[in-house]
N, C-alpha and C positions, 0 to 999 in steps of 0.2 A: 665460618663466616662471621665478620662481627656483628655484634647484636643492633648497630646502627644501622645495618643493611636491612636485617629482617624486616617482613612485612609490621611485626607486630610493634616495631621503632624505627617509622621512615627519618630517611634523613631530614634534617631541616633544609628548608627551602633556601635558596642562596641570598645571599645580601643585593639589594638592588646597587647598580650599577653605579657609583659617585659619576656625577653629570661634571663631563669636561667644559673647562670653564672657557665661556663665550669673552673672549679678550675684545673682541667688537663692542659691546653694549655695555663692559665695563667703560671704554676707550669713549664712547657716548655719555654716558652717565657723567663722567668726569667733564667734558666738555660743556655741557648741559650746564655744570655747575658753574665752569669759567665765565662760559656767557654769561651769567651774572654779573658777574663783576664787573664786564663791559659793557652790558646794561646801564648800571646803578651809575659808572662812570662817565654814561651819554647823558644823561638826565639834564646836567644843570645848560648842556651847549642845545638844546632842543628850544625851537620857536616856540610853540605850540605851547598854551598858559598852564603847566602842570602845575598841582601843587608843593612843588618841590624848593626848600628853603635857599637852595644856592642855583643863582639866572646868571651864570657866565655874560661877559657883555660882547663875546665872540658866537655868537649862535647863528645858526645855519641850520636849513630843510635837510640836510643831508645827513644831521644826529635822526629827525625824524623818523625819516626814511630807517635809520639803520633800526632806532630803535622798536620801532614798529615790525621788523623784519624777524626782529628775536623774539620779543615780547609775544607774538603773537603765535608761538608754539613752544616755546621752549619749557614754560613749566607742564603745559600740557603733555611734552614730553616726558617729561622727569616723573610725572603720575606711571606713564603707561610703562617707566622703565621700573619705577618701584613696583608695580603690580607682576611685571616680570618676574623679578628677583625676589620679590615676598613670595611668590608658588615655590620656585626653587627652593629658598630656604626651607616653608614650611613642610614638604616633601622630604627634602633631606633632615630635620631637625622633631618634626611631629609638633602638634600644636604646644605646647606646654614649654620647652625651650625655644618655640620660634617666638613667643611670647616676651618671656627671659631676654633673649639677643637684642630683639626691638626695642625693648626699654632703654637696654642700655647704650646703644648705638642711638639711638632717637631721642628716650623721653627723658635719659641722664642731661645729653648735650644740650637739651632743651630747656630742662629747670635750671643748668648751670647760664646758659646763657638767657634767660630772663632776671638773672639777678644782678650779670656783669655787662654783656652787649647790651641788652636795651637799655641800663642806663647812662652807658657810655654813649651810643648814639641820644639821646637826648640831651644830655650835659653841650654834644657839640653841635646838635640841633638850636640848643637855646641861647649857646656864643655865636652861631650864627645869626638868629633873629636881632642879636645887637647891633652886628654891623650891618643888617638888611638897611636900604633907604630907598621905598618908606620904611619902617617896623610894619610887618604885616600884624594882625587884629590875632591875638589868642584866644583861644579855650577859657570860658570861664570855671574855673575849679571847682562852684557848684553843680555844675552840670556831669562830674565826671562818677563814676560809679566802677567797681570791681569791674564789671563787662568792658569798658572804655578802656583800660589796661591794656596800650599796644604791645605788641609781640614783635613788630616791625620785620625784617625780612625772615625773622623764624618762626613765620605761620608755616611755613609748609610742614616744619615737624609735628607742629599742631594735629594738623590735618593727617598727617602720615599716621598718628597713634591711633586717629578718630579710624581710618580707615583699616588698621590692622584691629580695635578693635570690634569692629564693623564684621571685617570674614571672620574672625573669631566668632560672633555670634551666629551668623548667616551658619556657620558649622554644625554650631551645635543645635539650632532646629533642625535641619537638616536630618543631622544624625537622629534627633528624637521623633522627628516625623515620618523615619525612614522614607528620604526622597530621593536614597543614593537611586530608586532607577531610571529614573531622568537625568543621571547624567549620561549617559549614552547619546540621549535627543539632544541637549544642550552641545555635546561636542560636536555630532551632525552639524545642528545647526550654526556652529562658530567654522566648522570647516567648509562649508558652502557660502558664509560672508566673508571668509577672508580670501577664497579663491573666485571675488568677484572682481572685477578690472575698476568697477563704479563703487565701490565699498564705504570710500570716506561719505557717498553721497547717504548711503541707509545712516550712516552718524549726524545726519547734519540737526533733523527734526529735534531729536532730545536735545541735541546741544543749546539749538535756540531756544527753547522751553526753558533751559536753566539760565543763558543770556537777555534775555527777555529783559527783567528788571532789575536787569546788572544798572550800575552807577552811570555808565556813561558808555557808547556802543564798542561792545567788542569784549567788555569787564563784567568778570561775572559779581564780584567784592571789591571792597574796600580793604584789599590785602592787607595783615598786618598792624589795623588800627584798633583791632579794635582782638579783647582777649576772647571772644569765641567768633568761628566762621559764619556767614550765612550758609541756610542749608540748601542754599542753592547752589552755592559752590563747593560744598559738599558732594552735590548730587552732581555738579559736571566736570570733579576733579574725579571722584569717585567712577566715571564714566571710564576713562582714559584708563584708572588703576586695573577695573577689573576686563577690560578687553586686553593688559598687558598679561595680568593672572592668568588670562583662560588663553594666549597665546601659549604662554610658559605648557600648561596643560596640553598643549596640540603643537610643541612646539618643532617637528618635523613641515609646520608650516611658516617655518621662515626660510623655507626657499621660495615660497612666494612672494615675501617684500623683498628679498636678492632679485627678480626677477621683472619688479614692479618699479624698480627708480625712477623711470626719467617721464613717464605717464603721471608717476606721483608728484614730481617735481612741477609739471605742467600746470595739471590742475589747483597745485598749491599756487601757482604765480597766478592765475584766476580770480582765485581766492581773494589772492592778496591785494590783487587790482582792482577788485570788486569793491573792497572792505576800505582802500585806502579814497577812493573816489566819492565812496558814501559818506566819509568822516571827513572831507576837510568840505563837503556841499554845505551851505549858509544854512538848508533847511531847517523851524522853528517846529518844534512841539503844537503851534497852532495853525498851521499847514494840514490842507488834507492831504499832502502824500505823505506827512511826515512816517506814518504808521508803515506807507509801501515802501519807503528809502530805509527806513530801520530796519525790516524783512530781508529787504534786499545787503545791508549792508552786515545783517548776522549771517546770514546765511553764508558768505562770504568771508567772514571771520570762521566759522565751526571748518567749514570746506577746508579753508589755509590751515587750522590746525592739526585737522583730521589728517588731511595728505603732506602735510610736512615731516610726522610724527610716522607714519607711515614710510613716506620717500626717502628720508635722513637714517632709519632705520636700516630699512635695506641696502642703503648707500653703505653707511659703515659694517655689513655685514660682506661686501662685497670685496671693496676695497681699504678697511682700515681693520682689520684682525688678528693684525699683528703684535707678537709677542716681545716687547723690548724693553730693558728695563731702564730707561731712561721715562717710558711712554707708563710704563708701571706706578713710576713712583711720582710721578703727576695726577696719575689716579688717584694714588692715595694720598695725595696732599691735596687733593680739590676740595675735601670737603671741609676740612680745616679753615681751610683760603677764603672759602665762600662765608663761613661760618662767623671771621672776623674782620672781611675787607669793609663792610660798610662805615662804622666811626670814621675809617683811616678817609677813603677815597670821598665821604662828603665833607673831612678835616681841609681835604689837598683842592677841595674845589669851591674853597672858602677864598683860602688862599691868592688861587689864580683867577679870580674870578675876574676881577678888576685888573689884569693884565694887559697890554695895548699888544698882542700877539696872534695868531690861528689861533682858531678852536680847535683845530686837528692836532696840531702838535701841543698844544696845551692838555689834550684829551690822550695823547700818546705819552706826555709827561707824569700825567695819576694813574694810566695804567704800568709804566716804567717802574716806579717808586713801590706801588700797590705788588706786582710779582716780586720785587727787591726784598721787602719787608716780610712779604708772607711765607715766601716761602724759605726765606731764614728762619723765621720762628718757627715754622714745623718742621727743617732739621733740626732745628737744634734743642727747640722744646715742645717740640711733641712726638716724633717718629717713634723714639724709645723710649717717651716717657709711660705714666698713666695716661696722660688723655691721649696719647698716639693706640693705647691699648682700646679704651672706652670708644673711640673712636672707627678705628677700624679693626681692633684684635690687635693681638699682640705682634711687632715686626722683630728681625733677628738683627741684633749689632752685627755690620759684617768684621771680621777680622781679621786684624792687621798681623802682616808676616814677622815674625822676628829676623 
């Protein structure tokens, strides 16, 4: 008998199983990202006085509407898909290279693009304030400080590092307090919230405690402007990361949001007609219902994002898991796309702003141009370069037949 056999050299235990990859929530994740960019490209056709440098002179309630429609889950979503796929990794990787990966997929793309994107979008932030009329009122330069350093649409990596290195530490007490024997109760109790029908509602309380003394209802920060997060958005981005972690953990309960669509779908439109009705009411700050309409109109925000983040999930688990590689390589150029469409699509709505045309086909023209551009340059200078590597890992030339 070999001596691996005997008692006195048992075999090793077998290798844990490499987890088949969920083509769904990849197939989300990238979508997540795209919505971006049709976000960022409603902005300048929206009524609604945002502070945004380019005011198409074709606007219409109907960017509103759209954009409030995305805006109102979609990064919430992208937390709870990062918190997903951050467990995966660090299960298959162990903390110390899950570490390693996230730098360089996150905190590389991040320092590269704080020295290139943000001040590309400012250079065309600030040809835009030329042709504004009026000139809207700037910043005065004594006022600015290291922390005033925007980050502009690459806060989320920001926050992405703050919150891997967040479970990073939450680990290692953990490990030195020896509290692995709660996790047993904790999984209980994540398996008895997510097999509740009413679920996004136990989300709603925290949500609003972090929305609360957001900027303006619905916002938990002033994304982007500023070089570090409030920790309130911290604390209800961070919400959404670690309910996607401890799915990942328990995640033979994703046949419950498969199962959960269209109830989730419902009470997202709730949500949303709650949230949408409290924000365009006249209500002033010195009103005494102002405090009961704000309640009413978070409440109605967290609800929308809790059950869309939710219903969209199990929608693309149901119906979108498909493996193709056309749907592939969209994946992997989203995050490229998203990473440098801003300069380009607030350049193109400089442009057309002053057009005597629709705002819809004006709005169908920057996003036209915006997929044209982008995702040429991620064939052809990034897939196979370094930053297609830095990015998303290394991809294979395919090869041409002789």
């Amino acid at each position: 008998m070999p001596a691996a056999d005997t008692p006195a050299n048992p075999a090793p235990p077998p290798l844990p199983h490499r987890e088949e990859r969920l083509h769904a929530l990849d197939n989300l994740r990238a979508v997540a990202m795209l919505l971006g960019i049709v976000l960022h490209a409603a902005l300048s056709f929206m009524t609604l006085p945002i502070p945004w440098i380019a005011r198409d002179v074709s606007r219409s309630f109907g960017f509103d509407a759209m954009v409030g429609l995305i805006h109102g889950f979609r990064m919430q979503l992208f937390f709870f898909l990062a918190g997903f796929f951050s467990h995966l990794l660090w299960q298959r990787l162990g903390v110390n290279a899950f570490l390693r990966q996230r730098w360089q997929r996150i905190g590389v793309p991040f320092l590269l693009g704080m020295v290139t994107l943000v001040p590309a979008i400012i250079i065309v932030w600030g040809w835009a304030e030329q042709r504004a009329d009026p000139r809207p009122a700037r910043q005065q330069y004594g006022q600015l400080t290291i922390f005033s350093i925007p980050t502009g649409h690459l806060w989320f990596l920001e926050l992405l590092l703050i919150l891997y290195g967040g479970a990073a530490l939450v680990a290692w007490v953990g490990l030195k307090a020896k509290l692995e024997a709660w996790l047993p109760r904790l999984d209980a109790a994540f398996d008895w919230f997510i097999a509740r029908s009413w679920k996004p509602l136990l989300l709603v309380p925290p949500s609003i405690l972090c929305l609360w003394t957001g900027p303006m209802l619905g916002e938990v920060d002033h994304a982007g402007l500023r070089l570090l997060p409030a920790s309130r958005a911290i604390a209800y981005y961070g919400l959404f990361f670690v309910v996607g972690w401890w799915l990942h953990r328990r995640r033979h309960q994703l046949d419950v949001l498969r199962n959960w669509v269209w109830l989730g779908f419902a009470l997202a439109l709730v949500g949303y007609l709650t949230l949408g009705a409290c924000f365009v009411s006249p209500i002033k700050p010195a009103d005494p219902r102002y405090v009961s309409i704000r309640l009413i109109g978070l409440t109605g925000a967290a609800l929308y994002a809790w059950a869309m983040t939710f219903a969209v999930t199990g929608w693309f688990l149901r119906f979108a898991s498909q493996q193709r590689p056309w749907i592939r390589y969209l994946a992997d150029a989203s995050y490229w796309c998203y990473l440098l469409h801003l300069p380009l699509v607030l350049w193109l709505q400089v442009i057309v702003a002053k057009w005597a045309a629709n705002g819809w086909l004006k709005f169908a023209f920057i996003l036209a141009v915006n997929v044209v551009v982008l995702l040429l340059t991620y064939h052809w200078c990034v897939r196979y370069t370094w930053i297609g590597r830095v990015l998303n890992g290394p991809r294979e030339k395919p090869k041409v037949n002789a």
